[in-house]
C-alpha positions as CSV (number, residue, x, y, z in Angstrom):
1,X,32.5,41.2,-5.9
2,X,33.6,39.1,-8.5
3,X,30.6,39.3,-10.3
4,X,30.8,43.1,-10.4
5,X,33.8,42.7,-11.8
6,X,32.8,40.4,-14.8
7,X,29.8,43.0,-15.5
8,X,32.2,46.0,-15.5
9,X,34.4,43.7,-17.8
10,X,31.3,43.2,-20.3
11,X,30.5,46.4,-20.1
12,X,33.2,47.6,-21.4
13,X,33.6,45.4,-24.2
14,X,30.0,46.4,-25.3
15,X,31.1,49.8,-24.9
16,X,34.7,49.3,-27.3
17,X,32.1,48.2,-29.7
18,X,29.7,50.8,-30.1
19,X,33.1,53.1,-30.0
20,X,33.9,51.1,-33.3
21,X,31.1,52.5,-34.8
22,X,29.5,50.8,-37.6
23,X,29.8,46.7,-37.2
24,X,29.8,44.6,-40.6
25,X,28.9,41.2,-41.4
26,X,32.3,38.8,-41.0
27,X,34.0,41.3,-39.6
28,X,35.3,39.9,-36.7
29,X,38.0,37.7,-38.1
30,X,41.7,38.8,-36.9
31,X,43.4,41.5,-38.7
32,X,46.9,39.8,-39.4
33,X,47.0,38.8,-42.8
34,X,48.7,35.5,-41.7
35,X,49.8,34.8,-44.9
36,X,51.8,37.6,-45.5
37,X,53.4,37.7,-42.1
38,X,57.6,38.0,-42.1
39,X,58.4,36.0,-39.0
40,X,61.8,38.1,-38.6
41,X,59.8,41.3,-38.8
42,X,56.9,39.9,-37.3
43,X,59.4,38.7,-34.0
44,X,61.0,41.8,-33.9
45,X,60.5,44.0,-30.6
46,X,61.5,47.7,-32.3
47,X,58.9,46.8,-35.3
48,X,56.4,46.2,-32.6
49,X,57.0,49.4,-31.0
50,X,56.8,52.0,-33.8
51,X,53.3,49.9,-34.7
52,X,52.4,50.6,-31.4
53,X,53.1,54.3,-31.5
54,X,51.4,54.8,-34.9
55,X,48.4,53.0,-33.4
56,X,48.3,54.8,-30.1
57,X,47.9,58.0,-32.3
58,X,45.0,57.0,-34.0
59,X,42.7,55.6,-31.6
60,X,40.0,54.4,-34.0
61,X,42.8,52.6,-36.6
62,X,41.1,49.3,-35.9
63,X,37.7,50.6,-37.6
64,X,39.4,52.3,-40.7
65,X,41.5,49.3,-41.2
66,X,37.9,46.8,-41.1
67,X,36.4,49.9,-43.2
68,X,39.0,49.9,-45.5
69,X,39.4,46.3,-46.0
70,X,35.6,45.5,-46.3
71,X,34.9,44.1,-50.1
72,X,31.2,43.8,-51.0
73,X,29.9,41.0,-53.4
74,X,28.0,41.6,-56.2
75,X,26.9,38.6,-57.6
76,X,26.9,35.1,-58.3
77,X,28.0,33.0,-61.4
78,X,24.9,31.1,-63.1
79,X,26.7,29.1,-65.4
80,X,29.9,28.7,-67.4
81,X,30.7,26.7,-70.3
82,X,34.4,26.0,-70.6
83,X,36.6,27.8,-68.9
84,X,35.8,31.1,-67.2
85,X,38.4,32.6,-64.3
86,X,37.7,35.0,-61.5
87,X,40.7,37.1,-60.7
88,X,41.0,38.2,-56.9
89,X,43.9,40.1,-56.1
90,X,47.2,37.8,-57.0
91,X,44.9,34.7,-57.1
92,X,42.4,33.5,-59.8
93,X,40.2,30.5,-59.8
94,X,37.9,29.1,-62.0
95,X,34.0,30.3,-62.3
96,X,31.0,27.6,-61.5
97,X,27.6,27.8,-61.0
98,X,26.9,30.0,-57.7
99,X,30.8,31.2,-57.4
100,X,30.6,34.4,-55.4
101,X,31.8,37.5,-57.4
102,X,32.9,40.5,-55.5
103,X,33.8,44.1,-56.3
104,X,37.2,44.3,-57.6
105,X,37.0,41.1,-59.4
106,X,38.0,40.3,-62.8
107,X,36.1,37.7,-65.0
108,X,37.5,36.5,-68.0
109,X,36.6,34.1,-70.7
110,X,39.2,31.7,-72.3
111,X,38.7,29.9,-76.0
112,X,35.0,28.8,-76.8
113,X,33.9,30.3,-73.4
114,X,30.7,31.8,-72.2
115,X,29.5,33.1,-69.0
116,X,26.0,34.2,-67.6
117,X,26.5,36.3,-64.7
118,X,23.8,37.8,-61.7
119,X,24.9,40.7,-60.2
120,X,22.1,40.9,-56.8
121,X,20.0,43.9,-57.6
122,X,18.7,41.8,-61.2
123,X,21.1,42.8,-63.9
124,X,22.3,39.9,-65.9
125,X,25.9,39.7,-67.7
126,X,26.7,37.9,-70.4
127,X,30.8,37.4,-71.7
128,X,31.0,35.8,-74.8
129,X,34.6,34.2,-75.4
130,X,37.6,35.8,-75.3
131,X,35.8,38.7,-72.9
132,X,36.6,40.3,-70.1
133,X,34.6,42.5,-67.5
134,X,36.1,43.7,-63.9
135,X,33.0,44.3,-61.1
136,X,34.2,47.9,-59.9
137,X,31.2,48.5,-57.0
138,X,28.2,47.7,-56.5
139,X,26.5,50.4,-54.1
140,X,23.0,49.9,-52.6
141,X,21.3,53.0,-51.9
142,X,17.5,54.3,-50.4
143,X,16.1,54.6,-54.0
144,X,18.8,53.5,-56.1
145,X,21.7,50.7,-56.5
146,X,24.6,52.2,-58.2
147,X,26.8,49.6,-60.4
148,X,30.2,50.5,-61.4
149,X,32.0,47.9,-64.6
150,X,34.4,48.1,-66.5
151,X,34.2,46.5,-69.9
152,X,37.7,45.1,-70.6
153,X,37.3,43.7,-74.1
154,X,35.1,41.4,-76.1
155,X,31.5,40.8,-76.5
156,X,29.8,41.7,-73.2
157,X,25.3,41.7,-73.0
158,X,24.6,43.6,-70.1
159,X,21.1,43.7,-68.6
160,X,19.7,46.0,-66.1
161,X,16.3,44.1,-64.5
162,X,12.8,45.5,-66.1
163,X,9.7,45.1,-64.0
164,X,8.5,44.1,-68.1
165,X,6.8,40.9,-69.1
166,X,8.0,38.6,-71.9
167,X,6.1,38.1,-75.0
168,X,4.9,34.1,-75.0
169,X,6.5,32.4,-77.7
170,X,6.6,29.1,-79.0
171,X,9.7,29.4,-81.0
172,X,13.1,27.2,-79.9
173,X,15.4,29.6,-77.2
174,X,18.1,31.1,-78.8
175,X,21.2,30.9,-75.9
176,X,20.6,26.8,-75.9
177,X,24.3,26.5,-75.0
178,X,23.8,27.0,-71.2
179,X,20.6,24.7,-71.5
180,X,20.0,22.9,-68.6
181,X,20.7,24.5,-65.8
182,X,22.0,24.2,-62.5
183,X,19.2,26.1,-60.9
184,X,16.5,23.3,-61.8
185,X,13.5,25.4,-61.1
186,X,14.7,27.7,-64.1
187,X,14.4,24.8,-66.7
188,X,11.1,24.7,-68.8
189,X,9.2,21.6,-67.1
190,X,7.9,19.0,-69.5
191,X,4.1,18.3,-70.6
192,X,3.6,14.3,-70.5
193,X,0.3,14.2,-73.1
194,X,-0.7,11.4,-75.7
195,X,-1.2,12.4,-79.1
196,X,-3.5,11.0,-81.6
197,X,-2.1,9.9,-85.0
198,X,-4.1,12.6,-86.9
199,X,-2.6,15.1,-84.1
200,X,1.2,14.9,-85.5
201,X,1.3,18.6,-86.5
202,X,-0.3,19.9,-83.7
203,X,2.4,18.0,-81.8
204,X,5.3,20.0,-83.5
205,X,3.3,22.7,-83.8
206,X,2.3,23.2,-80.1
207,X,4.9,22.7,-77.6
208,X,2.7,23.6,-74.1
209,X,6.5,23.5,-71.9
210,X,7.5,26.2,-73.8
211,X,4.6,28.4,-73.0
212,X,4.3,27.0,-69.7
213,X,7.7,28.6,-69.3
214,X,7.3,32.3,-70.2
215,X,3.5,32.4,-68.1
216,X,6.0,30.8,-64.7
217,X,8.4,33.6,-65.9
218,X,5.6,36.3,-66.3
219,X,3.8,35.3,-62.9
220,X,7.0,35.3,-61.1
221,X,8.0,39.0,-62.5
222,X,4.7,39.8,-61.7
223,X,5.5,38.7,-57.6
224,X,8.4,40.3,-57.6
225,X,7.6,43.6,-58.8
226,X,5.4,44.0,-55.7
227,X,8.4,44.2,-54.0
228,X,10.8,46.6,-56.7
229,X,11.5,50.1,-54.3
230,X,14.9,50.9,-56.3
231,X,15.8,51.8,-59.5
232,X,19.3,50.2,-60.9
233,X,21.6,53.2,-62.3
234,X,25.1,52.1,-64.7
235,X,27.9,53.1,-64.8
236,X,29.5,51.8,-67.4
237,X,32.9,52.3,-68.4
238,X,35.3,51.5,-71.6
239,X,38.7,52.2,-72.7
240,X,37.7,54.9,-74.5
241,X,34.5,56.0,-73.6
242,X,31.8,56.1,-69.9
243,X,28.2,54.6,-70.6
244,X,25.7,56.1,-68.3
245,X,22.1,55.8,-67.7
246,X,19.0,54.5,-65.9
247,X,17.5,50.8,-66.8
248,X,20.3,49.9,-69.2
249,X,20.0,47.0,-71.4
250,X,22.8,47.2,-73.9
251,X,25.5,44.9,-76.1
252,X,29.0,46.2,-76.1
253,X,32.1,45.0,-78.2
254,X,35.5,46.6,-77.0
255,X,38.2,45.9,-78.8
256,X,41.7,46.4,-77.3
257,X,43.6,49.1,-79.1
258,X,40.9,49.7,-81.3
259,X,37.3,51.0,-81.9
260,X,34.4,50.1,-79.6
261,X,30.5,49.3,-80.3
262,X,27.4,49.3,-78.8
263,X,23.3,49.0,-79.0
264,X,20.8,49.9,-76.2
265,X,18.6,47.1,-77.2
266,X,14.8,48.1,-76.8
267,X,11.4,45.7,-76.7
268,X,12.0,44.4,-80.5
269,X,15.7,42.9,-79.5
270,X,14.5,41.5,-75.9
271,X,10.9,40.4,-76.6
272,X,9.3,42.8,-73.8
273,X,5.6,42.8,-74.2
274,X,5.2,46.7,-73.6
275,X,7.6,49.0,-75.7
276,X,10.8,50.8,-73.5
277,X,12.6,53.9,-74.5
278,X,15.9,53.5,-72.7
279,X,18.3,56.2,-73.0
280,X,21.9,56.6,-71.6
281,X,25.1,59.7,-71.6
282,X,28.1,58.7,-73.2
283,X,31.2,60.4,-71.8
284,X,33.9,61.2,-74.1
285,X,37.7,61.1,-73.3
286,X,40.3,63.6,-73.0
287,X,42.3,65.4,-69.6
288,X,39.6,68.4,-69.9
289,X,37.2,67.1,-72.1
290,X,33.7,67.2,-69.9
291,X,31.2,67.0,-73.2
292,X,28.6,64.4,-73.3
293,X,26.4,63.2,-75.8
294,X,22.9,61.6,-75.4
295,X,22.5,58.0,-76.5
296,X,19.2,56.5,-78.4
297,X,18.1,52.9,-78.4
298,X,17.6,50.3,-81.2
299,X,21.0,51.7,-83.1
300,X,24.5,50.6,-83.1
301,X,27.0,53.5,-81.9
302,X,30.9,53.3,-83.2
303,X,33.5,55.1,-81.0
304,X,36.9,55.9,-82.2
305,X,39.8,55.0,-81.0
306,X,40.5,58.1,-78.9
307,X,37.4,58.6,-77.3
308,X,36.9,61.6,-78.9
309,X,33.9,61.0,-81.4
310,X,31.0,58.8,-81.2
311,X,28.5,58.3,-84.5
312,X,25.5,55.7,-85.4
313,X,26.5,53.5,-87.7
314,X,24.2,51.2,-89.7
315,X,24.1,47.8,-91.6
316,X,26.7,45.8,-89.4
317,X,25.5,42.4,-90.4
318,X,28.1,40.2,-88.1
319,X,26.5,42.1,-85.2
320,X,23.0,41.2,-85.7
321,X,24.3,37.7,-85.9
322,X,25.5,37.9,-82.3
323,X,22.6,40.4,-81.1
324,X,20.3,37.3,-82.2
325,X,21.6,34.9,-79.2
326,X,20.1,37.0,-76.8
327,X,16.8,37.2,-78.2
328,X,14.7,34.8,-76.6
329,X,16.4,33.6,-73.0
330,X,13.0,32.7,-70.7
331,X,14.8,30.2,-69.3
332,X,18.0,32.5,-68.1
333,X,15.3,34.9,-67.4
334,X,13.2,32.6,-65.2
335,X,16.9,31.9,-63.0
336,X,17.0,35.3,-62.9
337,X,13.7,35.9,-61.1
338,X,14.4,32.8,-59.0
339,X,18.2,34.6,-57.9
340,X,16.1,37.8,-57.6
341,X,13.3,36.6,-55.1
342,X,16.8,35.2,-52.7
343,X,18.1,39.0,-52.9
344,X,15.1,41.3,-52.8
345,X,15.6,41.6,-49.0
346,X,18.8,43.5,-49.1
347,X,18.7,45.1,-52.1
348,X,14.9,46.2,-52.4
349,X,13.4,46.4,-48.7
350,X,16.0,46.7,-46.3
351,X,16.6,50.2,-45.7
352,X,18.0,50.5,-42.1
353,X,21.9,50.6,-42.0
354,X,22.7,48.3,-38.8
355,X,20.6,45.9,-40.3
356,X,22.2,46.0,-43.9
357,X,26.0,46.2,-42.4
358,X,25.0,43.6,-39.6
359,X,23.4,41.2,-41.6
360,X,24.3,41.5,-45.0
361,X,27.7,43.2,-44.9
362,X,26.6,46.8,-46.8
363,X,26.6,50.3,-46.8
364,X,23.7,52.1,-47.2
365,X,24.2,55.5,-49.6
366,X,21.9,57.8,-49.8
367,X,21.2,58.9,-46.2
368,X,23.9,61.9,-46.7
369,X,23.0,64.9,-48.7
370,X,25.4,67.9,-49.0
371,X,24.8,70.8,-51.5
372,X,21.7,69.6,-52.4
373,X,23.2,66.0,-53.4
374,X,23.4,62.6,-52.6
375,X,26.5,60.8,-51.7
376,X,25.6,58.6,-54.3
377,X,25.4,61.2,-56.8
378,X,28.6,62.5,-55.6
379,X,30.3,59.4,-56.0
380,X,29.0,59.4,-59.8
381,X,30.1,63.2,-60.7
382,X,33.6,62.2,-59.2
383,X,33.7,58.5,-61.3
384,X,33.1,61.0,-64.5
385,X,35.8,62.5,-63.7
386,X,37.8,60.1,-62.3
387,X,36.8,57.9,-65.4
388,X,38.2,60.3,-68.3
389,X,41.4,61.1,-66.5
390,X,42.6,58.0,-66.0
391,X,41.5,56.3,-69.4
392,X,43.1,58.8,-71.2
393,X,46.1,58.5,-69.8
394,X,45.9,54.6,-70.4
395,X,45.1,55.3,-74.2
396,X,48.1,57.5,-74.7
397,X,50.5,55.1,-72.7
398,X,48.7,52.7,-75.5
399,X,49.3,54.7,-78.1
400,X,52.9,55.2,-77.4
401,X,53.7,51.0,-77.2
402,X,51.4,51.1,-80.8
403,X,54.0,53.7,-82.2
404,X,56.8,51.9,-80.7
405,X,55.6,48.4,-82.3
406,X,55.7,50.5,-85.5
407,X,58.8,52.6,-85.3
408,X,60.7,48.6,-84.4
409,X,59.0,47.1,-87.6
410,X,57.5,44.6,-85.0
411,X,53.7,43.2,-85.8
412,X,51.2,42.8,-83.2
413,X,47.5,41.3,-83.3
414,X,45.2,43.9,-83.2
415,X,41.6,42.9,-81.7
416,X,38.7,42.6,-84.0
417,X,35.5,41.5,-84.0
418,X,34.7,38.0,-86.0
419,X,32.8,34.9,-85.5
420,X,33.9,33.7,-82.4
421,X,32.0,35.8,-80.1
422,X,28.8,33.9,-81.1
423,X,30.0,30.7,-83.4
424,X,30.0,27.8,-80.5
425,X,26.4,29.2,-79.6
426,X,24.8,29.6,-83.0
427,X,26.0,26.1,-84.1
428,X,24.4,24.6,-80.6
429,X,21.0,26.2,-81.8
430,X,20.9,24.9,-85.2
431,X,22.1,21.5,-84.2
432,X,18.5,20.8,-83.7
433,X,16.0,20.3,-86.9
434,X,13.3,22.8,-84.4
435,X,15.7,25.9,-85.3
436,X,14.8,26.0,-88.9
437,X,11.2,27.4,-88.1
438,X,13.1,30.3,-86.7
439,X,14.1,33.5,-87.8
440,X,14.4,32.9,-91.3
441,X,16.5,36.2,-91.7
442,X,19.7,34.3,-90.2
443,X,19.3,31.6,-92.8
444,X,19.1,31.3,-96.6
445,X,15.7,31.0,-97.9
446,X,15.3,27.8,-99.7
447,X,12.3,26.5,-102.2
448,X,11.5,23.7,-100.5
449,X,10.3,25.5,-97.4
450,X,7.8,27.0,-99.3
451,X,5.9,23.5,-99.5
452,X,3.2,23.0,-97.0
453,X,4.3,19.2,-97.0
454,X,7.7,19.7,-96.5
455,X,7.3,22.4,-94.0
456,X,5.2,20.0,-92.0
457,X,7.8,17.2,-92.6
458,X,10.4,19.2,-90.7
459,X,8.7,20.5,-88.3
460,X,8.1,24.0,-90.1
461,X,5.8,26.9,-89.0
């Protein structure tokens, strides 16, 4: 009898759960945000009873409050140097190597800071200092993962993953700042050889660790693309103008209050071996404004303060300057393909949603189609929307503090673009003698480098 009883009891706990519907990883912790409990309130038997009565007419509140509540992360922190916070609600903490970031969160970069970010479907993110990007969604879907930024301010590289190899190289990385890092396997590994005296030059000449690097990387994009189902789809979104497209790789500089910039970069700016013809939609601003304007790579793009016009622009110098940092990064490239290889699971092969929620702690989009669309292309028409609405009403409530600034005779320290996105890591690359034999087009070109002997001398090719 009293083991009837216990099996009726299990039963109908299995039962409760299925009636829950869909069960997510973690899940199961207690409701009652502890820390926010008022004992008075909390103690109080007339507060009890009208959260009884609301709950007793909605059966099911226990699974919208574990829906609603449910935050997805979206990636992991590779390195910082200096200081980088994640904000999380009313509490902010500082970014290290494998910090969790999830949707919602805020990263920002404080004086002579930079960041390298991995968001789990392959996109890389890098802030430069004084930047600042919030992680809006990340949405893993049946052919496609849908990301969702927003691009606060500052210099931000953002980089979708291509199933592209890298060119080999011999020439010097150009982000050395983050150089080593944490993730050992990512760090070039050293050739121990002898040399001969007469074989000095082909010593600086040849370095086989760098090549050694980019055929690991190449071999292990190569294993991973067996595995690549999805396409990676951005949404991208600044004060005053939406970014989106398929495969992005781009460079954005926001400035608060100001004008904003950007470049798809193509194969000549990320040292593919196979040329790419990325294209993206740029959304404009404005309450009723639904015009869009198709974006080519390889130029630099100027948007006006308004949101209202965007033009190619040409011959920004300081920008090249900064686009160069980002030229040649096998070794961040390499921890990306590492940090891929841990995540291809969920967001590549899993494609059954028990499994994904269970295990994982995701949704799966996709699976509902109404009027001929996906819920994920739903959710992307109503971010459009969405998007312009509220970012125009942010610029005007901007605008109107500008005026009053004005009308008070008070100054106020508009945000421009100078050196100090890229300073701290073009100084780190030509601290070393080995970046002279770069690109020559960042430096002045002097006589004496055009002597064979010197060139030698200094390690010159």
């Amino acid at each position: 009898m009293k083991m009837k009883g216990l099996t009726l009891i299990i039963l109908s706990i299995l039962l409760g759960q299925l009636a829950l519907g869909q069960d997510y990883l973690a899940q199961k912790r207690s409701l009652i945000r502890w820390n926010e409990v008022d004992e008075v309130k909390w103690l109080d038997f007339g507060e009890w009873k009208k959260e009884r009565r609301k709950r007793d007419e909605t059966p099911d509140w226990e699974e919208i409050v574990r829906d609603r509540d449910l935050v997805e992360e979206v990636g992991s922190i590779i390195k910082c140097v200096g200081d980088c916070r994640l904000y999380r609600g009313e509490s902010t903490h500082q970014a290290k190597y494998r910090s969790k970031v999830k949707e919602g969160d805020e990263l920002h970069t404080f004086g002579q800071s930079f960041v390298w970010v991995y968001l789990y479907d392959g996109t890389l993110v890098r802030l430069s200092p004084d930047s600042s990007i919030s992680f809006k969604e990340l949405n893993i879907g049946l052919k496609t993962n849908f990301l969702h930024v927003r691009m606060n301010s500052g210099n931000i590289f953002w980089m979708n993953r291509s199933s592209n190899e890298i060119a080999l190289s011999q020439k010097k990385e150009t982000d050395t700042l983050f150089l080593p890092l944490k993730l050992h396997d990512a760090n070039p590994r050293s050739v121990k050889r002898k040399y001969g005296d007469d074989e000095l030059f082909n010593y600086l000449a040849n370095d086989e660790a760098k090549g050694n690097q980019y055929k690991r990387l190449n071999q292990l994009i190569q294993s991973n693309n067996t595995h690549l189902k999805k396409k990676t789809r951005s949404f991208i979104v600044m004060p005053n103008g939406s970014l989106v497209g398929d495969e992005i790789a781009a460079e954005f500089n926001v400035l608060v209050g100001g004008k904003s910039y950007f470049k798809l970069r193509n194969e000549k700016t990320l040292s593919y071996v196979e040329a790419i013809s990325p294209s993206a939609t740029f959304y404009f601003r404005g309450f009723e404004n639904e015009e869009s304007e198709e974006i080519i790579s390889g130029f630099w793009y100027e948007v006006d303060e308004r949101g209202r016009d965007v033009s190619r622009i040409e011959g920004l110098q300081g920008f090249a300057t900064g686009e160069f940092v980002t030229k040649r990064i096998p070794t961040i490239l390499m921890a990306r393909e590492l940090l891929f290889k841990e995540s291809l699971e969920f967001s590549q092969k899993v494609e059954d949603e028990y499994i994904l929620a269970n295990t994982y702690g995701f949704r799966i989009w996709e699976k509902l189609v109404e009027k001929g669309k996906t819920d994920l292309e739903r959710r992307e028409d109503f971010l459009v929307n969405y998007t312009r609405r509220i970012e125009t009403s942010n610029l005007l409530a901007a605008r109107k503090l500008k005026n009053r600034f004005k009308s008070r005779g008070e100054s106020y320290n508009p945000y421009t673009y100078n050196n100090r996105f890229y300073k701290a890591a073009i100084d780190d690359y030509f601290r070393e003698r080995e970046a002279w034999k770069e690109d020559q087009d960042l430096i002045e070109t002097l006589n004496s480098t055009k002597k064979e002997y010197w060139k030698n001398l200094h390690g010159i090719y």
